[in-house]
C-alpha positions in Angstrom: -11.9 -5.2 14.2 -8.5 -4.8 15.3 -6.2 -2.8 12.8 -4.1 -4.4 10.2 -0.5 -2.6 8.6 1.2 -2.6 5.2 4.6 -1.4 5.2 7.8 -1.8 3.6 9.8 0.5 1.0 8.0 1.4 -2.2 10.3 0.0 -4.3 13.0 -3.0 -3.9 16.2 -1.0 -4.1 18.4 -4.1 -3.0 18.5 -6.9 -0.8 20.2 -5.1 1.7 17.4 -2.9 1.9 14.8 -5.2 2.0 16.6 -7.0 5.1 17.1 -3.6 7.0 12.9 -3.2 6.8 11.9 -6.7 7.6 13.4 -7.1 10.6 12.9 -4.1 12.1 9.3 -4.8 10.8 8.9 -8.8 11.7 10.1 -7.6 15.6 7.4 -4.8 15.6 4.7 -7.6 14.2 6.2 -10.1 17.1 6.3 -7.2 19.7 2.7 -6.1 19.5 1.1 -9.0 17.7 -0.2 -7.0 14.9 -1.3 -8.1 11.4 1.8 -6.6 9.8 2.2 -7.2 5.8 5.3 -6.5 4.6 4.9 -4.3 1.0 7.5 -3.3 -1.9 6.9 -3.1 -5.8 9.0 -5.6 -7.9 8.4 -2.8 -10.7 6.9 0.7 -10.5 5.7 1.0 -14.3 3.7 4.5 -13.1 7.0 6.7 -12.4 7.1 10.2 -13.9 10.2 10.5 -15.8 11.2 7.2 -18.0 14.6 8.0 -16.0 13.4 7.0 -12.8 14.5 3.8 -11.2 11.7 1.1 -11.6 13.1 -1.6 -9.3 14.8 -5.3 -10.4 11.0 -6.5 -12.8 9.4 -9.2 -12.1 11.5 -12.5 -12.0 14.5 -11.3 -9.2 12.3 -8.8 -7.4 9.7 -11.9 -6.6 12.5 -13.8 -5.3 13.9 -11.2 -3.6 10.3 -11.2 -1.9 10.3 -14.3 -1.2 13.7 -14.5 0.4 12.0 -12.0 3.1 9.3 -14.7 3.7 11.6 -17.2 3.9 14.1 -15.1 6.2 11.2 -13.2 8.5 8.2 -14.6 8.7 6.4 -11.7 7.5 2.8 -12.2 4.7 3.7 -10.6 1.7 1.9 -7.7 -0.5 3.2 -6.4 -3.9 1.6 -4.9 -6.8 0.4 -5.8 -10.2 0.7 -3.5 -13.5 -0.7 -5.9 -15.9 -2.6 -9.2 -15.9 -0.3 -11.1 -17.2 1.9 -10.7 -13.9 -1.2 -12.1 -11.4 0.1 -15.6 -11.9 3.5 -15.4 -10.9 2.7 -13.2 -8.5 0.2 -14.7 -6.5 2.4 -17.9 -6.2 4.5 -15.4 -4.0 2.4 -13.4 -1.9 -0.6 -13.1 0.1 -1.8 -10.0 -1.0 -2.3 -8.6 -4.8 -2.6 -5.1 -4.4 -4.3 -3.2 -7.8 -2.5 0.4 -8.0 -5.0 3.1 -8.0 -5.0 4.6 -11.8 -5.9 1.0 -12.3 -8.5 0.4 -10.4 -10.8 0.4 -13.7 -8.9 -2.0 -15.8 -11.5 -5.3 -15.9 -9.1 -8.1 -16.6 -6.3 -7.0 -14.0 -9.4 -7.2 -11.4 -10.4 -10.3 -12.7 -6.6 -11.8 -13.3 -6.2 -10.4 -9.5 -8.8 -12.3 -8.1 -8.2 -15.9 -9.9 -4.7 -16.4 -8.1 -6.8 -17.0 -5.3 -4.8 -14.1 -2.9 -6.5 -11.1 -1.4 -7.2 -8.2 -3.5 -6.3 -4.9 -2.4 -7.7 -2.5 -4.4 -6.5 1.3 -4.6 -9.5 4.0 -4.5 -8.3 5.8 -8.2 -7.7 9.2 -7.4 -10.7 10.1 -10.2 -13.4 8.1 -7.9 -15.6 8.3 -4.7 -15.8 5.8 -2.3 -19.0 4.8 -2.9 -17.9 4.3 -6.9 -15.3 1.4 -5.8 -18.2 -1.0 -5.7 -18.1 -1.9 -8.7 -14.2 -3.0 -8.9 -15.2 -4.8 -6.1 -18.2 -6.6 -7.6 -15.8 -7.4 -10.6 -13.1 -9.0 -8.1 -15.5 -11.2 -6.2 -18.0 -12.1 -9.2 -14.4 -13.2 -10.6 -13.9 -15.6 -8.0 -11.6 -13.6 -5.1 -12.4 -14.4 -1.4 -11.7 -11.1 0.0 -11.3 -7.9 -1.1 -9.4 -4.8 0.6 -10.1 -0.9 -0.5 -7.5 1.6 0.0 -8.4 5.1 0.5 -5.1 7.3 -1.2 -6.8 10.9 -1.5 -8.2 12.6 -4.7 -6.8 15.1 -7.3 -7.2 18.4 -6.0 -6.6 20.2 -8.7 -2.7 20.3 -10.3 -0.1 18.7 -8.3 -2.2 17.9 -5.3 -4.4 15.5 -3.3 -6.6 15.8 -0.4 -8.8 12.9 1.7 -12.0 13.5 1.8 -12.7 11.3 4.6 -16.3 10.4 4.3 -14.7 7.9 1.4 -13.5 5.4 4.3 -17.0 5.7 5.9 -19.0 4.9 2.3 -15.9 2.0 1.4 -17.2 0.3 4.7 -20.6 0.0 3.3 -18.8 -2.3 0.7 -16.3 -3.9 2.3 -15.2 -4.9 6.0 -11.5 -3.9 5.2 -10.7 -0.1 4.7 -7.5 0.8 4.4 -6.1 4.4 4.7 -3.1 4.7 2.6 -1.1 7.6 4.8 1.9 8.1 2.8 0.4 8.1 -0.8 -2.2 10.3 0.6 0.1 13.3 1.4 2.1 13.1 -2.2 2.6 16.2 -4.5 2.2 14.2 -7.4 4.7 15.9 -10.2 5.7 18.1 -8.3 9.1 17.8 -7.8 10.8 18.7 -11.3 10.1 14.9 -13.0 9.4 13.5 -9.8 6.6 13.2 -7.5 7.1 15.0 -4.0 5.5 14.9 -0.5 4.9 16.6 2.9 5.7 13.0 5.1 5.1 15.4 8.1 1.4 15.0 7.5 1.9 11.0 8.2 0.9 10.4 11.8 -2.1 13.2 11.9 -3.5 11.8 9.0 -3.4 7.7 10.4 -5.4 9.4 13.2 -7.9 11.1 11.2 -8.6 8.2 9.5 -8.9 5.6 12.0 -11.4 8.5 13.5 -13.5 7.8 10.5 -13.4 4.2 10.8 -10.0 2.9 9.0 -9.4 -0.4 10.2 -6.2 -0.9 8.1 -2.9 1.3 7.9 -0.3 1.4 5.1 2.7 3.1 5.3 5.4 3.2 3.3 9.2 3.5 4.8 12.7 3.6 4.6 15.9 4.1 6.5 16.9 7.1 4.9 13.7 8.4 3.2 15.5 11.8 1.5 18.0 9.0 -0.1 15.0 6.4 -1.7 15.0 5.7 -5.3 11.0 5.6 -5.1 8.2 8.5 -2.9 11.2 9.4 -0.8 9.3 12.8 0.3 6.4 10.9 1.3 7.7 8.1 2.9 8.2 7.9 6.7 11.9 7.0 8.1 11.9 4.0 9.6 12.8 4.5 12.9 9.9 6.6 12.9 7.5 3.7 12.2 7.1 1.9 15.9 5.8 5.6 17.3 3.1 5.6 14.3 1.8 2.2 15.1 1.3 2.2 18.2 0.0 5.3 18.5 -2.8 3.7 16.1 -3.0 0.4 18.5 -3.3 3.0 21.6 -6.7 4.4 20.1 -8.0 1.0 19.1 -7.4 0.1 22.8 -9.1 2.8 24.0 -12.1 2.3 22.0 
């Protein structure tokens, strides 16, 4: 199965922002004629500090999406925090993504998987791989078509995560799609004084080691100037950095 990609900033910061990604992004997906989805959040309700920027909500930030269809070309992939935001959203996009301390919650699965999108659902970072079967059982017996899992790492005691790669390996037993999340996966969650930090040098060895496991999807989140993002700067990977990443990633699929 050749690789898909998620990228895109974590959060919409402006539209000016948004433009800058996508068409370096929508040249890439021509370039190499990859499965390229372009992500951002509309609203990240999961911050740290109730000071942190959350993005434009719901209404503007799904235009603002949509104005990057419309504009580049590029399939779409944002996330839901609560059910009642599945309908609106999946009038927008292609790809309803479930955040992973959500992964649980029955009736955004089920909301998720009536708009008739793909679901892409987070592995929690409480859970094995092999325990994600049953969010995926909820999403399909609920009606969804297909259903994505994301591998994001696991607690690792205060502060930390680590990928216990044998997930991706299990999540395959489950689904055909296994996506290795390689910038939430190298976040120091907290740990940056009411903000989460990141080692984003950790990026490219970590695509690799996944793919090496079987990862047939890569999502990265990006920005021009990572150290000046509103959202995951210290895990995010700068933009210009993101060509190198991916095809690096095609390069291996090649050889195989």
């Amino acid at each position: 199965m050749k690789p898909l990609f998620i990228a895109g900033p974590c959060v919409i910061e402006s539209a000016t922002l948004l433009d800058e990604v996508a068409a370096v992004l929508a040249e890439l997906r021509q370039r190499f004629a990859i499965e390229l989805y372009f992500k951002a959040s509309f609203d990240k309700a999961n911050r740290t500090s109730i000071r942190s920027f959350r993005g434009p909500g719901l209404e503007r930030g799904l235009q603002m999406l949509s104005d990057v269809r419309s504009k580049y070309g590029l399939p779409l992939l944002t996330d839901i925090h609560e059910s009642e935001q599945a309908v609106a959203v999946g009038q927008v996009v292609d790809v309803v993504q479930i955040p992973a301390f959500l992964c649980r919650q029955t009736d955004l699965l089920v909301a998720a998987a009536q708009t008739g999108c793909i679901v892409n659902v987070k592995k929690a970072q409480f859970l094995s791989g092999a325990d994600m079967r049953f969010p995926v059982e909820k999403c399909r017996e609920a009606g969804a078509k297909e259903v994505w899992l994301t591998e994001r790492g696991n607690m690792f005691g205060y502060n930390n995560l680590i990928v216990d790669f044998r997930n991706i390996s299990d999540m395959l037993q489950i689904t055909d799609r296994v996506i290795m999340d390689c910038t939430h996966s190298v976040q120091r969650p907290g740990a940056a004084g009411g903000k989460t930090g990141g080692d984003r040098q950790f990026v490219p060895a970590m695509a690799k080691a996944a793919q090496a496991f079987g990862a047939n999807g890569f999502f990265f989140e990006t920005h021009p100037s990572p150290d000046e993002a509103l959202s995951d700067g210290p895990n995010m990977i700068a933009l210009s950095d993101v060509e190198a990443v991916i095809c690096s990633l095609i390069a291996n699929t090649t050889e195989k």
